[in-house]
KEZA-674900 format. One record per residue: x, y, z of N, C-alpha, C in turn. Coordinates in steps of 0.02 Angstrom, whole numbers, padded with zeros to 5 digits, always signed. Layout:
REM KEZA-674900
XYZXYZXYZ/...
END
This chain:
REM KEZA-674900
+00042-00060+00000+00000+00000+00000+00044+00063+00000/+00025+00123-00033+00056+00179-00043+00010+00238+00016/+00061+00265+00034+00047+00332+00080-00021+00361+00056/-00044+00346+00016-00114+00375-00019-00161+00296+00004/-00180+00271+00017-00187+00214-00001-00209+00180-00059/-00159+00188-00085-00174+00135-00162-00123+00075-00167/-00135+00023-00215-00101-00024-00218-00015+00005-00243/+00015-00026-00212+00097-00022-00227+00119-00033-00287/+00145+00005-00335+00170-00014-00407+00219-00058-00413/+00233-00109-00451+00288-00129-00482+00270-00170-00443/+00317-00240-00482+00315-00309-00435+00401-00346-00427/+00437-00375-00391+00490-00405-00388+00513-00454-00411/+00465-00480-00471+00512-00521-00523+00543-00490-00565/+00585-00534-00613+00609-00520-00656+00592-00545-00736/+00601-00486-00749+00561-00508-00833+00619-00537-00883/+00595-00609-00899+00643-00634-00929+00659-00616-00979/+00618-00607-01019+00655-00565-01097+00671-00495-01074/+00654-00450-01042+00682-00388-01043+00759-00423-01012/+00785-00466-00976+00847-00458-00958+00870-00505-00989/+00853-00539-01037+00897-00580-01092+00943-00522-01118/+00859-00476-01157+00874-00408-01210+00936-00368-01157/+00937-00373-01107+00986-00299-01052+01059-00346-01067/+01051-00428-01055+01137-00439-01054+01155-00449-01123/+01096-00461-01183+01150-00454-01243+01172-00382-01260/+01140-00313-01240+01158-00273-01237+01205-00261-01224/+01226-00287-01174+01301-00268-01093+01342-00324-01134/+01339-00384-01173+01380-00409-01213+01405-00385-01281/+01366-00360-01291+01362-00317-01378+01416-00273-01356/+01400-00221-01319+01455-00176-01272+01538-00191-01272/+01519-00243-01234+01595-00259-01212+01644-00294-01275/+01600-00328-01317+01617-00345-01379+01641-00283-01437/+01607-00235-01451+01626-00168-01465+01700-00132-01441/+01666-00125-01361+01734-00102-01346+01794-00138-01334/+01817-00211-01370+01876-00248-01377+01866-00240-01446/+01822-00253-01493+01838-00244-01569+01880-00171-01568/+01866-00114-01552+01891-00052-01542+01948-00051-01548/+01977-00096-01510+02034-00091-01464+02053-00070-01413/+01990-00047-01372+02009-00043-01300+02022-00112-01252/+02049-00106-01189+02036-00163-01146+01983-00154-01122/+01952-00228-01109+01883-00218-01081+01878-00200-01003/+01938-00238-00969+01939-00216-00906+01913-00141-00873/+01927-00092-00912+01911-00038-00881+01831-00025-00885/+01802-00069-00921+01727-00079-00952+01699-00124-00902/+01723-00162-00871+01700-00214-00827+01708-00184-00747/+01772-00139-00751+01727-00109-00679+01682-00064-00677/+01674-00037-00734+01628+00047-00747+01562-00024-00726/+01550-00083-00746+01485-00100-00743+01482-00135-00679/+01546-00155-00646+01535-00176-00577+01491-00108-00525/+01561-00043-00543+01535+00022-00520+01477+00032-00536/+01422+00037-00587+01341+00039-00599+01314+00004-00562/+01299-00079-00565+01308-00113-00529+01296-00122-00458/+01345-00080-00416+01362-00073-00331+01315-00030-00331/+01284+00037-00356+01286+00104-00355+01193+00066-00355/+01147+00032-00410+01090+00024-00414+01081-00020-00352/+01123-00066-00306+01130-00092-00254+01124-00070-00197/+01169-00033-00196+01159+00018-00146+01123+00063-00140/+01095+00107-00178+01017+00157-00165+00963+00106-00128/+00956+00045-00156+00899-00001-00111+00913+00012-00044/+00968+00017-00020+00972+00038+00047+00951+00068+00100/+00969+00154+00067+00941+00223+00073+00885+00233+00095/+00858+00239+00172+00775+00256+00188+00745+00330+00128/+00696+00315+00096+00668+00379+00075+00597+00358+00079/+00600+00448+00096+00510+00443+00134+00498+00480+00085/+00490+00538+00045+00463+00577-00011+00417+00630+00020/+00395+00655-00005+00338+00704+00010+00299+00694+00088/+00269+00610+00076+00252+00582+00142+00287+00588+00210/+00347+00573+00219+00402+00565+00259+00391+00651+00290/+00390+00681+00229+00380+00772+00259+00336+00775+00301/+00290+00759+00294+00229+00763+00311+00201+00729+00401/+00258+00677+00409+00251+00621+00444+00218+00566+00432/+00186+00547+00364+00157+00505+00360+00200+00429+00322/+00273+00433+00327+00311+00377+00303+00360+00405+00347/+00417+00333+00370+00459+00328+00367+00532+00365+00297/+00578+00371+00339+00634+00386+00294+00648+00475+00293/+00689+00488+00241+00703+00552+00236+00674+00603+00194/+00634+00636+00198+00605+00689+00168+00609+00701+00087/+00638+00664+00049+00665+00692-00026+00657+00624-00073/+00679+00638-00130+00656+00580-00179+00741+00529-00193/+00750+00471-00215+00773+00419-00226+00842+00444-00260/+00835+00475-00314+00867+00499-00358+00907+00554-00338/+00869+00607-00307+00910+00654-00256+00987+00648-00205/+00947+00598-00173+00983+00567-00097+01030+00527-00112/+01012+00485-00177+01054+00427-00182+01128+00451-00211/+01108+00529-00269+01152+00566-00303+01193+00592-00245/+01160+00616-00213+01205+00665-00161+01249+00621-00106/+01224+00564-00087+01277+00499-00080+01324+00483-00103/+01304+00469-00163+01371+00463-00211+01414+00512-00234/+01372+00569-00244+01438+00637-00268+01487+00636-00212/+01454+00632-00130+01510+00672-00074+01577+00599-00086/+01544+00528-00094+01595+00488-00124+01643+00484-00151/+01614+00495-00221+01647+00530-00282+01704+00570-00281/+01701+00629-00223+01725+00680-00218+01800+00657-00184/+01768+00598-00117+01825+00595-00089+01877+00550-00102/+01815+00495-00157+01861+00445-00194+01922+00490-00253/+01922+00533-00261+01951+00579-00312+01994+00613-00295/+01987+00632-00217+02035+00670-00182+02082+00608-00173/+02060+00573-00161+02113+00520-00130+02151+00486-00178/+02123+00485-00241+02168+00444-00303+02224+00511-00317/+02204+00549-00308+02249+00636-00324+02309+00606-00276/+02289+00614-00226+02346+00615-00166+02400+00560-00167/+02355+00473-00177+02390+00435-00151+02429+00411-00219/+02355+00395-00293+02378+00348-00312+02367+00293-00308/+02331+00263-00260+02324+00187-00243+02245+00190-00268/+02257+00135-00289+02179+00135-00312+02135+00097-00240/+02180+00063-00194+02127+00038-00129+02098+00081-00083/+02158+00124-00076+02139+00181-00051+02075+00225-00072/+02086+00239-00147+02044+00273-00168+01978+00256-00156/+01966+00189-00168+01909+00161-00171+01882+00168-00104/+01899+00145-00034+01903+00152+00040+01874+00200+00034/+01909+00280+00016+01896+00328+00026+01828+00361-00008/+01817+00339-00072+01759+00343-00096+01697+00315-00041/+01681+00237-00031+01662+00228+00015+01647+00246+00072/+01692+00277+00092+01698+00314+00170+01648+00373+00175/+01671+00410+00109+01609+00489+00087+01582+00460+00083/+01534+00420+00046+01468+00383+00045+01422+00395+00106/+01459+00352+00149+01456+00329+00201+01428+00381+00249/+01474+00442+00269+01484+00474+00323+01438+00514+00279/+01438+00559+00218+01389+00587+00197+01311+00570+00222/+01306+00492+00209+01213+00475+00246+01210+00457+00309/+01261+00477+00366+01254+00469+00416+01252+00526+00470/+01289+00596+00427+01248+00641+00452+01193+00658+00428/+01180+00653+00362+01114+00667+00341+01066+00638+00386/+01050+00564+00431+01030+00527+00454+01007+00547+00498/+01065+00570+00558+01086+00606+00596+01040+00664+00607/+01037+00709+00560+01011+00771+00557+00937+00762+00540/+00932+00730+00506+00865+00707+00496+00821+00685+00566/+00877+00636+00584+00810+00631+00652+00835+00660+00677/+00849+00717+00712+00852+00753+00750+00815+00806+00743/+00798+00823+00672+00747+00862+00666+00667+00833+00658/+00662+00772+00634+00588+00737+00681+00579+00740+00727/+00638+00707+00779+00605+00715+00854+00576+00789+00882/+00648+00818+00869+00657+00862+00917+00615+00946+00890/+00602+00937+00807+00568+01008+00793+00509+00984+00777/+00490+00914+00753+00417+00912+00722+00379+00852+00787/+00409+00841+00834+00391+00795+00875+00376+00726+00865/+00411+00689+00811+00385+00620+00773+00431+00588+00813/+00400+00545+00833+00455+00466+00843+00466+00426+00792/+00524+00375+00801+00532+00353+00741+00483+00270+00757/+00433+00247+00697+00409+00196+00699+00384+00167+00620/+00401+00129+00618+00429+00073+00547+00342+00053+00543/+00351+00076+00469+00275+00024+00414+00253-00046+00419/+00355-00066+00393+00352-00113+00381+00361-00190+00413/+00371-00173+00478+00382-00218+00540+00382-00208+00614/+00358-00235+00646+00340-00231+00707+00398-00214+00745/+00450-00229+00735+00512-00233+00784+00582-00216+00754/+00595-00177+00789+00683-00153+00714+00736-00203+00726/+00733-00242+00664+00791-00284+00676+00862-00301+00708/+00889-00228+00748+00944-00221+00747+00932-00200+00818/+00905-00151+00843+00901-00145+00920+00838-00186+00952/+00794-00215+00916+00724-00259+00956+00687-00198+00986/+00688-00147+00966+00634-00080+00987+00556-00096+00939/+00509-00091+00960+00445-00125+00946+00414-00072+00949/+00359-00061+00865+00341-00004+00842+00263+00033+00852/+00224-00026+00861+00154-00007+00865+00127+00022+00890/+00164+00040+00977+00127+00079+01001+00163+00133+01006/+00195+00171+00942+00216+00240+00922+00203+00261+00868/+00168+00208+00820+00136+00209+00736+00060+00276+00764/+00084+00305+00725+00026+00366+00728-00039+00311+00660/-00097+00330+00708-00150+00286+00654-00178+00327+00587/-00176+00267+00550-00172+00315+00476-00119+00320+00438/-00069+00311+00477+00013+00323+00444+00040+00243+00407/+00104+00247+00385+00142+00187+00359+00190+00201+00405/+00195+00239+00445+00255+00239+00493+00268+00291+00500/+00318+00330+00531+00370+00413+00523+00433+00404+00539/+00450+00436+00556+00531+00466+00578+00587+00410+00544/+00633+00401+00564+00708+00362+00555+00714+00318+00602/+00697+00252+00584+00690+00188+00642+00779+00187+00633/+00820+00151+00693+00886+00136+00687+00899+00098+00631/+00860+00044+00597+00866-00007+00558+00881+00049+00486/+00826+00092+00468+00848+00139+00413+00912+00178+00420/+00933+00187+00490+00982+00224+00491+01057+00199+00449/+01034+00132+00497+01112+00104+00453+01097+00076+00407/+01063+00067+00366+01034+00021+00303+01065+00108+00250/+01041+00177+00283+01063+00228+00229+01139+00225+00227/+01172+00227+00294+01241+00221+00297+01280+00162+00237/+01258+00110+00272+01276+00037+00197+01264+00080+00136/+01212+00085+00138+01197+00120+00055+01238+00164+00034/+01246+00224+00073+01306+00270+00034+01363+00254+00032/+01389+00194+00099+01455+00162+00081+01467+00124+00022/+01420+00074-00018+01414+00039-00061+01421+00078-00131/+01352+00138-00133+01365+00191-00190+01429+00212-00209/+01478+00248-00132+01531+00271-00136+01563+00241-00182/+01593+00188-00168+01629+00144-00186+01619+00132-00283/+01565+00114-00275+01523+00102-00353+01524+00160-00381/+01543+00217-00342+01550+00282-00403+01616+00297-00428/+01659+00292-00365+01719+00283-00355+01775+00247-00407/+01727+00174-00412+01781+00149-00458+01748+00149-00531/+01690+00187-00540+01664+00234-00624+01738+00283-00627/+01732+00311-00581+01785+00381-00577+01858+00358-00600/+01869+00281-00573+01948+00272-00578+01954+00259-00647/+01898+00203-00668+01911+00164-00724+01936+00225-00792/+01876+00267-00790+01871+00308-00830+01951+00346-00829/+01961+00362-00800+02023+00424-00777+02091+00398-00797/+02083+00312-00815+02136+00269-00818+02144+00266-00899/+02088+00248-00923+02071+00252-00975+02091+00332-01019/+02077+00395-00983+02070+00463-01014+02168+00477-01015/+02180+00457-00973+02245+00448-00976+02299+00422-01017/+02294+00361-01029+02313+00316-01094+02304+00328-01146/+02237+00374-01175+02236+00385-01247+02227+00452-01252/+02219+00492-01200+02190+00593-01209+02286+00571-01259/+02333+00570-01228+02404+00625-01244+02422+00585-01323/+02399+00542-01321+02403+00491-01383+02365+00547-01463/+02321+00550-01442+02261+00576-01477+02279+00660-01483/+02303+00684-01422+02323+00752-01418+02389+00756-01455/+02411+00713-01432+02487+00738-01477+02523+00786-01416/+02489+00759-01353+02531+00811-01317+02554+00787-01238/+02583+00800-01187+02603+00790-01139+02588+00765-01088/+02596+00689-01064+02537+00681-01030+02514+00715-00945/+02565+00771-00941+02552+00816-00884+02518+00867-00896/+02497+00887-00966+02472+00933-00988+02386+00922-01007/+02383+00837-01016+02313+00849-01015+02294+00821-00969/+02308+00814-00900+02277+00805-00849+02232+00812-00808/+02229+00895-00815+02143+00932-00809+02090+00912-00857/+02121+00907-00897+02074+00847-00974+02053+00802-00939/+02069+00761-00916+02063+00693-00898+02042+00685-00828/+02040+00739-00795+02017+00736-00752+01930+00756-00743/+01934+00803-00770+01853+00843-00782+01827+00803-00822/+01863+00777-00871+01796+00709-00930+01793+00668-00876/+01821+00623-00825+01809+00565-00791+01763+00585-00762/+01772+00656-00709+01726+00669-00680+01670+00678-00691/+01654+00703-00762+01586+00726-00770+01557+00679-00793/+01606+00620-00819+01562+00543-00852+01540+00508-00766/+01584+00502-00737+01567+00478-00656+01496+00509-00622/+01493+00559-00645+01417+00596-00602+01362+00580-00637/+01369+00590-00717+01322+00555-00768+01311+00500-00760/+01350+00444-00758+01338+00370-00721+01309+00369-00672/+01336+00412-00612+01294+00398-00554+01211+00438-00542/+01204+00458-00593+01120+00501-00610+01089+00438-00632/+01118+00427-00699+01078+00364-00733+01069+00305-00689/+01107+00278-00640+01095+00217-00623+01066+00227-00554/+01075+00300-00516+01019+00316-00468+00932+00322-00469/+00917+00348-00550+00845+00357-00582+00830+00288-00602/+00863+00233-00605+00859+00177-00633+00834+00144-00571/+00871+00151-00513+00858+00124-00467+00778+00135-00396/+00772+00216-00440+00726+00242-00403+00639+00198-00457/+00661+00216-00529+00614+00198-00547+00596+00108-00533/+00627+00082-00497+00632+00009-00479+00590-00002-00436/+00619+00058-00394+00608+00062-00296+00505+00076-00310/+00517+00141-00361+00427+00151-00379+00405+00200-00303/+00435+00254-00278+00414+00277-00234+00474+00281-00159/+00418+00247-00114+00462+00244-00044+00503+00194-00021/+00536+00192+00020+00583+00107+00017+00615+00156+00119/+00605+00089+00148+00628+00090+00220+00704+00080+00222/+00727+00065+00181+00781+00005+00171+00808-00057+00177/+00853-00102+00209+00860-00163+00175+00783-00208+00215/+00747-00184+00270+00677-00252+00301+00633-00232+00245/+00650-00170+00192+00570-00146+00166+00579-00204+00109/+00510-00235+00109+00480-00281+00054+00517-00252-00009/+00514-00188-00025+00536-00170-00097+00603-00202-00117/+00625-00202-00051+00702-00220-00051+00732-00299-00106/+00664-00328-00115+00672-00387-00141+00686-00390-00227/+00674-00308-00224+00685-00293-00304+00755-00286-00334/+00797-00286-00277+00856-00263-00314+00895-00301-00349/+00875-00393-00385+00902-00406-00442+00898-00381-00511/+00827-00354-00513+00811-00321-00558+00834-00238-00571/+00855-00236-00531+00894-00167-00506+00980-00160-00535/+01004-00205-00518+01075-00218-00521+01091-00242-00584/+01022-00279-00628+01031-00313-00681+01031-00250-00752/+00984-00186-00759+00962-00151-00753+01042-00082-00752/+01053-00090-00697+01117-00045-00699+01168-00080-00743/+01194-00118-00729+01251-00150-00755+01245-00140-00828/+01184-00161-00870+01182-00155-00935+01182-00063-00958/+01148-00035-00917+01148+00049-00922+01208+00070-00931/+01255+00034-00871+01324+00063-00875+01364+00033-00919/+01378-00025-00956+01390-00050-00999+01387+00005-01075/+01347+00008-01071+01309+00051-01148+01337+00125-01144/+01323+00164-01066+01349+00221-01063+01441+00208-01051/+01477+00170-01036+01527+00144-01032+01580+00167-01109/+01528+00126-01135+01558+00110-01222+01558+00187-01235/+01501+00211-01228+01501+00301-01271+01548+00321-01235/+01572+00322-01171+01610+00383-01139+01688+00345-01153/+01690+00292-01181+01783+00274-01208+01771+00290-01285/+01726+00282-01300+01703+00294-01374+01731+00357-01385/+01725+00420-01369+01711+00490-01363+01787+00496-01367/+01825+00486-01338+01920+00475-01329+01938+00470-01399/+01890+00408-01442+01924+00426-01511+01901+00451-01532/+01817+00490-01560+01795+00538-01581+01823+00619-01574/+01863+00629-01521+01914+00685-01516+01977+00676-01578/+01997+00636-01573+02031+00625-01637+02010+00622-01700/+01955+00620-01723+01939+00616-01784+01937+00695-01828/
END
């Protein structure tokens, strides 16, 4: 049931011909980009990175409009929003950290880590402004008891509602999530940057210290584009609100991951594609 009460959209199977049609796609892809002559490797993590990133938003409590309101669980804003802004503070720090160190474990860690700490103050701040400015307690839709501390919800469910505030269970279910995103944006960011590297000075005819801001701003801006597409991918999955990992929706995310991977695959190919289209 939806915060309105109407029946819940979308269902948690998977449609067999649409994901025949998604992996010969994501094969056609990878086949392309070795006819090319690229390595595929850098193609195979861009789709692990999609991948992690449609995985991880399932996580993410979002309450939407409702949640404002008090009438859902989660955080105030839409799927696509939250999940982006997860992954950018990621992104950001996965990027700082490949700058600095170099190591790609690091980097990745560090991507992760923004994820992470990004939805845990958000979390943070969030309930603190239920309790303490709009007077909501936190009490779950979708189960009687929060899996993680055994705090038991019913008799704080306002009647009429699917739940309100930020049960602990959403808390860290958003945390996982932006750690997971991080990471999954993180290594979009590396693959790409590895790749812009190897063929920008080739193609430029020029230094490879000189096109480094090149190669840095294309990765980046292909890394945020990835992480839009496979966040709207994931929201249009989710179909609304999602508690995180106890919410029923949660059962969708093969179709989710299946879904990204081929997205990023396809957007993959165009953004190494584009490296030789500068040359032409």
């Amino acid at each position: 049931m939806s915060a309105l009460g109407g029946a819940a959209a979308g269902g948690e199977g998977i449609n067999p011909t649409g994901a025949v049609v998604g992996i010969v796609i994501l094969l056609v892809s990878i086949a392309a980009t070795y006819a090319l002559g690229f390595s595929i490797v850098p193609l195979i993590g861009i789709i692990i990175g999609g991948a992690l990133i449609g995985f991880g938003v399932h996580f993410v409590p979002v309450g939407g409009a409702p949640a404002a309101m008090g009438q859902a669980p989660g955080i105030a804003t839409g799927v696509a929003m939250l999940a982006a802004g997860a992954g950018l503070a990621g992104l950001f720090g996965g990027a700082w950290a490949y700058e600095a160190t170099g190591d790609f474990a690091v980097a990745v860690a560090g991507g992760a880590v923004g994820g992470g700490l990004m939805m845990a103050i958000t979390c943070l701040m969030v309930n603190a402004t239920y309790v303490f400015a709009m007077g909501i307690p936190a009490a779950s839709g979708k189960v009687e008891k929060d899996p993680i501390t055994g705090d038991t919800f019913p008799e704080y469910k306002s009647q009429g509602t699917e739940g309100h505030g930020l049960p602990f269970v959403s808390f860290v279910g958003g945390v996982i999530g932006g750690f997971i995103a991080g990471l999954g944006g993180t290594l979009i960011y590396i693959e790409l940057l590895d790749v812009y590297h190897a063929n920008l000075p080739v193609i430029m005819q020029a230094d490879a210290a000189a096109i480094e801001p090149l190669a840095i701003s294309l990765a980046g801006i292909f890394a945020i584009g990835f992480f839009l597409v496979n966040a709207v991918l994931a929201a249009y999955n989710i179909t609304g609100t999602i508690e995180g990992p106890h919410d029923p929706k949660f059962k969708r995310v093969p179709r989710a991951v299946i879904g990204c991977a081929v997205a990023s695959a396809f957007c993959g190919f165009i953004s190494m594609l584009i490296v030789m289209n500068i040359g032409m």
